[in-house]
Backbone bond lengths (Angstrom), bond angles and torsions (degrees), N, CA, C in turn:
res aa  C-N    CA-C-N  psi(-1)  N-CA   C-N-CA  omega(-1)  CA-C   N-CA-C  phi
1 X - - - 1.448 - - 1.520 108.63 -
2 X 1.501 110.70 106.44 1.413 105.08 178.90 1.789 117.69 -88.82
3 X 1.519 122.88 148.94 0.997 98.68 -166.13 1.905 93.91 -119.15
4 X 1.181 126.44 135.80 1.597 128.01 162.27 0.911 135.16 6.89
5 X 1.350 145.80 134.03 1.505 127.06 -174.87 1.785 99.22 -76.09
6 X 1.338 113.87 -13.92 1.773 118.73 -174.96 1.682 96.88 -77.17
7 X 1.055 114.48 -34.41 1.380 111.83 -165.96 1.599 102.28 -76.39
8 X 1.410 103.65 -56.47 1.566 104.02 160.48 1.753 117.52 -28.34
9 X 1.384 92.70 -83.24 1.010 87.47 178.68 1.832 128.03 -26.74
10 X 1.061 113.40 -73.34 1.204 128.85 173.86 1.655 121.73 -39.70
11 X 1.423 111.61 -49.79 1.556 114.88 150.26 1.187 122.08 -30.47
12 X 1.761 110.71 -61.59 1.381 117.81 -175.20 1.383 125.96 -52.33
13 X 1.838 95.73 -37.69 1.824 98.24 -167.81 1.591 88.67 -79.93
14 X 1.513 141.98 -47.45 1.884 132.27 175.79 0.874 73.89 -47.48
15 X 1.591 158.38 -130.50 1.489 146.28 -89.85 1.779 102.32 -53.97
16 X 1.367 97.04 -62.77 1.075 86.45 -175.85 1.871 130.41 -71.49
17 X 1.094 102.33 -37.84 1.827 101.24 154.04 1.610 117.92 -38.36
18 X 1.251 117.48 -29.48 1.621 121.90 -153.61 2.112 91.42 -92.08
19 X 1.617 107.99 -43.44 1.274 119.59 165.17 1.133 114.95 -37.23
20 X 1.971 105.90 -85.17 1.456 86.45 -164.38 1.743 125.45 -102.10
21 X 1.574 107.47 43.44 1.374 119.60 161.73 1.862 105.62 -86.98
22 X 1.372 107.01 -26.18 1.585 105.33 -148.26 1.761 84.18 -93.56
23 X 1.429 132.98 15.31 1.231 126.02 179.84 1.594 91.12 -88.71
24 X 1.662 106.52 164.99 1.532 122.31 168.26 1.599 106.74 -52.16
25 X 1.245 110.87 -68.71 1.766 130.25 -178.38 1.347 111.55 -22.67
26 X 1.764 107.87 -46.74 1.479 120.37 -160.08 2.093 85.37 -70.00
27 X 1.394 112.56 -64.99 1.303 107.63 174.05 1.596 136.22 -50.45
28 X 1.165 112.99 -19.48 1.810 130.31 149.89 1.166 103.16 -49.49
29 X 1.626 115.80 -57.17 1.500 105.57 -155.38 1.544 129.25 -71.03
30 X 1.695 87.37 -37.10 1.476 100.81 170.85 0.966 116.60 -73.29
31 X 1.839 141.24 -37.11 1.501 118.75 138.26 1.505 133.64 13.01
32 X 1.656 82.46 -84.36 1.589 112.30 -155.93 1.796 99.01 -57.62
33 X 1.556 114.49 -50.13 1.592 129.63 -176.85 1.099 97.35 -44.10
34 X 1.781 114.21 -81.09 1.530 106.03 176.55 1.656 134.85 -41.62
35 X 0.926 125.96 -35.33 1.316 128.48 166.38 1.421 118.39 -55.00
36 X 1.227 123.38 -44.03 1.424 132.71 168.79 1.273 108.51 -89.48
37 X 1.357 143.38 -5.81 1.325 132.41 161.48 2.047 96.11 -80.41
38 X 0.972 128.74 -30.77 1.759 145.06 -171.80 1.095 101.36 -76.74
39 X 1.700 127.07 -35.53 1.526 120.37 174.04 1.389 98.24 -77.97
40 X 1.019 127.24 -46.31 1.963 128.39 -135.10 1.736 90.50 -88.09
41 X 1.928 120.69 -33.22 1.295 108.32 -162.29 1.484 76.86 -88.49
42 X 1.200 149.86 28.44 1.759 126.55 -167.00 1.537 89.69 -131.42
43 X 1.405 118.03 -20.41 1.679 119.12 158.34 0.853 125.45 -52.32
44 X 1.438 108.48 -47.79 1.440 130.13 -163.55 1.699 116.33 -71.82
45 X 1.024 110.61 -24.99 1.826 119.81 -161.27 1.371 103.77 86.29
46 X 1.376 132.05 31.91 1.827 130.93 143.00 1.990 81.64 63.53
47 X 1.129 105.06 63.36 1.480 104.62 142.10 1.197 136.49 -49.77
48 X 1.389 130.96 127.86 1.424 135.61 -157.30 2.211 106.68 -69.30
49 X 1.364 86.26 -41.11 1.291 100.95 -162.71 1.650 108.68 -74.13
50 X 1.823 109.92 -32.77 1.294 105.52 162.85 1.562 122.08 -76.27
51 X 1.343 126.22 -36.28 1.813 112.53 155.74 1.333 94.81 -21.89
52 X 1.189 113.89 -82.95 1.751 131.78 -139.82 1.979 86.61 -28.95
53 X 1.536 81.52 -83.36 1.467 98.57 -170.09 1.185 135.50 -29.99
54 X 1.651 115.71 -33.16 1.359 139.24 169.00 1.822 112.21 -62.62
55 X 1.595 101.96 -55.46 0.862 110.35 -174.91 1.564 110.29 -57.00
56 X 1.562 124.16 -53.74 1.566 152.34 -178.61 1.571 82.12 -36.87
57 X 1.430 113.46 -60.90 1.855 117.00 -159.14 1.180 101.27 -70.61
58 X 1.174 141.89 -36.78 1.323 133.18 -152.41 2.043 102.20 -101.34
59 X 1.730 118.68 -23.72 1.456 106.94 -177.20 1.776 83.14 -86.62
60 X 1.261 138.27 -38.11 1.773 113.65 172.04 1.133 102.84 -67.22
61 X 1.069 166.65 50.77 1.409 156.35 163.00 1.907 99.09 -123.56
62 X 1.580 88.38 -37.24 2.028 90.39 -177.42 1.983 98.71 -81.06
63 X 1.310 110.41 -27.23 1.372 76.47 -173.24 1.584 109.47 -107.20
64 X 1.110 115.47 10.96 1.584 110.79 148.54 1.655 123.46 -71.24
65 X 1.635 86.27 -17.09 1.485 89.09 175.54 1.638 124.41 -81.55
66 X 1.241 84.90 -30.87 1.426 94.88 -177.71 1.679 129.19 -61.22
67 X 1.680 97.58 -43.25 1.604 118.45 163.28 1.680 115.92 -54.28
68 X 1.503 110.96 -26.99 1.312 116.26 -172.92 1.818 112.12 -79.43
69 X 1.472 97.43 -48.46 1.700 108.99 171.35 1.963 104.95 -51.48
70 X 1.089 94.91 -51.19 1.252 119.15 -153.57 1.978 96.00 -49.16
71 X 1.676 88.00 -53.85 1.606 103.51 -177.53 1.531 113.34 -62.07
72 X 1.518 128.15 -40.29 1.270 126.93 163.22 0.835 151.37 -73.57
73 X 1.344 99.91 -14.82 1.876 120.89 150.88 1.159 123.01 -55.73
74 X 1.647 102.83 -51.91 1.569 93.23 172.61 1.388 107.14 -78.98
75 X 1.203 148.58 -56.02 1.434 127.21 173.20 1.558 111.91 -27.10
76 X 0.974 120.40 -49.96 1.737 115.73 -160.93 2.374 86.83 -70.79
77 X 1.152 105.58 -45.16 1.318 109.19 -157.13 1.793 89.13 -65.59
78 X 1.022 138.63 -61.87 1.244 142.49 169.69 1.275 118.12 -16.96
79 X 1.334 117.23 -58.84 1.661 142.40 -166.88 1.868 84.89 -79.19
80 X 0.753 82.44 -106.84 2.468 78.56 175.89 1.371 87.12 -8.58
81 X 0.993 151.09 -111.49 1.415 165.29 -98.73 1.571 101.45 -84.45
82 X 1.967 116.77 -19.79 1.508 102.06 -174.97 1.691 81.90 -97.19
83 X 1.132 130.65 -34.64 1.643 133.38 -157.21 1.907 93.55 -70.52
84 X 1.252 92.87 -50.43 2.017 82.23 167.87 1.201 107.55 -40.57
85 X 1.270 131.82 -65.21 1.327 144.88 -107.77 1.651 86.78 -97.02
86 X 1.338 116.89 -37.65 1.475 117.56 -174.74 1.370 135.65 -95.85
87 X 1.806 98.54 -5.12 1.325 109.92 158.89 1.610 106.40 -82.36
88 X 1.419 127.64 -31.99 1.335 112.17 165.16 1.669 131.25 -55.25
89 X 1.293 108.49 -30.84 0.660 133.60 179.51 1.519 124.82 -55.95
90 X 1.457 92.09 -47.53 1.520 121.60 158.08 1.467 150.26 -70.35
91 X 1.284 96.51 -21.13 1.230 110.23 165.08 1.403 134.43 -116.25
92 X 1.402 128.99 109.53 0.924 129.76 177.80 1.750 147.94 9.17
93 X 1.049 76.82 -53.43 1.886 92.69 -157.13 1.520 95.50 -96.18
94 X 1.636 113.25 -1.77 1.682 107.74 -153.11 1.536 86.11 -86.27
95 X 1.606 123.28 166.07 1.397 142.99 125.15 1.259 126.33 -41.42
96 X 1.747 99.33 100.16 1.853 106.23 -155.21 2.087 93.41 -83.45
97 X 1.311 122.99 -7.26 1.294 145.42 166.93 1.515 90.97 -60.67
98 X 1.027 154.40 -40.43 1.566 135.86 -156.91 1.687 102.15 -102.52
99 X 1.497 121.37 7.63 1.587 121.12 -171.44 1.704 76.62 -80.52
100 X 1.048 113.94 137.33 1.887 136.56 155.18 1.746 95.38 69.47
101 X 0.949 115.62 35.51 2.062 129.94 178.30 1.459 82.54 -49.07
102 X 1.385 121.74 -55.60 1.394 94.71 -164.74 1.353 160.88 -75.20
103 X 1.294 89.47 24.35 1.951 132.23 -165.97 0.944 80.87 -90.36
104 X 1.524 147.21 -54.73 1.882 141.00 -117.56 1.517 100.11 -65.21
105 X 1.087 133.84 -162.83 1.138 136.59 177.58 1.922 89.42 -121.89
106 X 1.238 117.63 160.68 1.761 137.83 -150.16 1.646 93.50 -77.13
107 X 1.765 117.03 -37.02 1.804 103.55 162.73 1.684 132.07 -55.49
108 X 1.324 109.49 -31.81 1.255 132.05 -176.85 1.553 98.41 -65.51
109 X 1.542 106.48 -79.59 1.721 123.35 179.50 1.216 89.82 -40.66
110 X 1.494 155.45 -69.80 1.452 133.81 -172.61 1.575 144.15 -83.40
111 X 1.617 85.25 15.40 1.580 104.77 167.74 1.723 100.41 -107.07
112 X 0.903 123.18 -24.39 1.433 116.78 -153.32 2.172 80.97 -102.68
113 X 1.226 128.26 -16.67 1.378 133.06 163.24 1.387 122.51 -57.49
114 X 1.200 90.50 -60.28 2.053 109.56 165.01 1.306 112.97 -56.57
115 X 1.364 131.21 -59.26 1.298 123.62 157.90 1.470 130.47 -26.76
116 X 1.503 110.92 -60.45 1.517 110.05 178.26 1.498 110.66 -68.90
117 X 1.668 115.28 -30.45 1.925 95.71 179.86 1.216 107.78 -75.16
118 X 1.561 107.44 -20.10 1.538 90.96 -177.51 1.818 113.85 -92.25
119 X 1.202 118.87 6.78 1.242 117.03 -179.39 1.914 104.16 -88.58
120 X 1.920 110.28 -28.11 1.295 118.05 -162.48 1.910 89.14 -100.50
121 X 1.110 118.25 11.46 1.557 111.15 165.53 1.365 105.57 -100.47
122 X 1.228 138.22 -30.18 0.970 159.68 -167.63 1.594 127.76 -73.68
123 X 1.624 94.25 -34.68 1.455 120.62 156.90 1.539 135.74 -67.46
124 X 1.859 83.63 -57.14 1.661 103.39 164.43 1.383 106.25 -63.49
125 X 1.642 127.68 -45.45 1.637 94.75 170.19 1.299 129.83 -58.10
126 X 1.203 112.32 -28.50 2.061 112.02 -164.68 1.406 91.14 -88.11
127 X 1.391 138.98 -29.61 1.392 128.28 166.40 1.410 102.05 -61.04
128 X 1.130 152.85 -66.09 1.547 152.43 -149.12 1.707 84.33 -60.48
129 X 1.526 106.96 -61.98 1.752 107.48 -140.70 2.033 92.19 -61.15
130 X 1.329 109.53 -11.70 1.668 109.87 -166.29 1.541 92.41 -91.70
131 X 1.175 145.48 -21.68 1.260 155.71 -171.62 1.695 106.69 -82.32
132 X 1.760 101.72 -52.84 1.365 91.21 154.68 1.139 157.62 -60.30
133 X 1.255 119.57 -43.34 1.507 148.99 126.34 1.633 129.62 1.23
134 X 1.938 96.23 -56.59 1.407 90.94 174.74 1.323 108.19 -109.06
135 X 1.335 121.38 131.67 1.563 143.57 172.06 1.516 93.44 -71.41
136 X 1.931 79.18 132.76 1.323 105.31 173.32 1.494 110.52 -73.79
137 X 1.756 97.40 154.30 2.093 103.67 170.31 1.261 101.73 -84.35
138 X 1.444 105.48 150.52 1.255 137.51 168.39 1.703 119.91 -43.23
C-alpha cells in the first residue's frame, strides 16, 4: 500500500510537530506565553474580545493537537505491533496464529484469551505442586 508524497509529507510535519511539542521547553514555553498573555490581558481591564481570541487560539491549538498524538500513537503502536509480530515469528515454540491477532474478529480474541489464562493457571499449578514436592535444605 503506497501512500502519497502529500500524505508523506504531512506524516512527516505530525511526526515532527508530535517531537518537538513532547520536549520539556515546548511546555516552558507555553507556560511562559500564558503567563504574559495573564499579565498583559490583566493590564488591560480583561477585554472581552481578547478572552474570545485567546480562548478561539488555544481550543484550535488542542485539536491540532489531538490529530498529532493521535497520528503517533498509531505510528509508535504499528512499529511495536510489527517487532511483536517478528519475534513470534521467530521463535519456535510460539503460536505463529497470534502474528496480526489483532485483525481476528472479538470470538477469536476471546477464545485465544481463555486459552492463555488457562494455559498460565496451569503452570502456576505444576509450579506450586513442584514447590511442594521438593523439601527444603536445612
Amino acid at each position: 500500500m503506497e501512500r502519497s508524497s502529500l500524505q508523506q509529507r504531512i506524516s512527516r510535519i505530525l511526526q515532527w510537530v508530535g517531537d518537538v511539542t513532547s520536549r520539556s521547553g515546548a511546555a516552558a514555553l507555553v507556560v511562559g506565553v500564558t503567563l504574559i498573555f495573564l499579565l498583559v490581558i490583566s493590564v488591560a481591564g480583561f477585554p472581552g474580545r481578547w478572552q474570545t481570541a485567546f480562548a478561539t487560539v488555544v481550543e484550535s491549538i488542542t485539536l491540532v493537537m489531538l490529530f498529532v498524538i493521535q497520528h503517533t500513537q498509531y505510528r509508535h503502536q504499528i512499529a511495536l505491533q510489527l517487532k511483536l509480530d517478528e519475534l513470534i515469528r521467530s521463535s519456535p515454540h510460539a503460536d505463529d496464529h497470534l502474528v496480526h491477532i489483532e485483525f481476528a474478529d472479538e470470538a477469536e480474541l476471546i477464545e485465544r484469551e481463555l486459552g492463555q489464562i488457562a494455559h498460565h493457571e496451569s503452570v502456576r499449578e505444576a509450579s506450586a505442586d513442584d514447590d511442594e514436592a521438593t523439601p527444603l535444605a536445612p
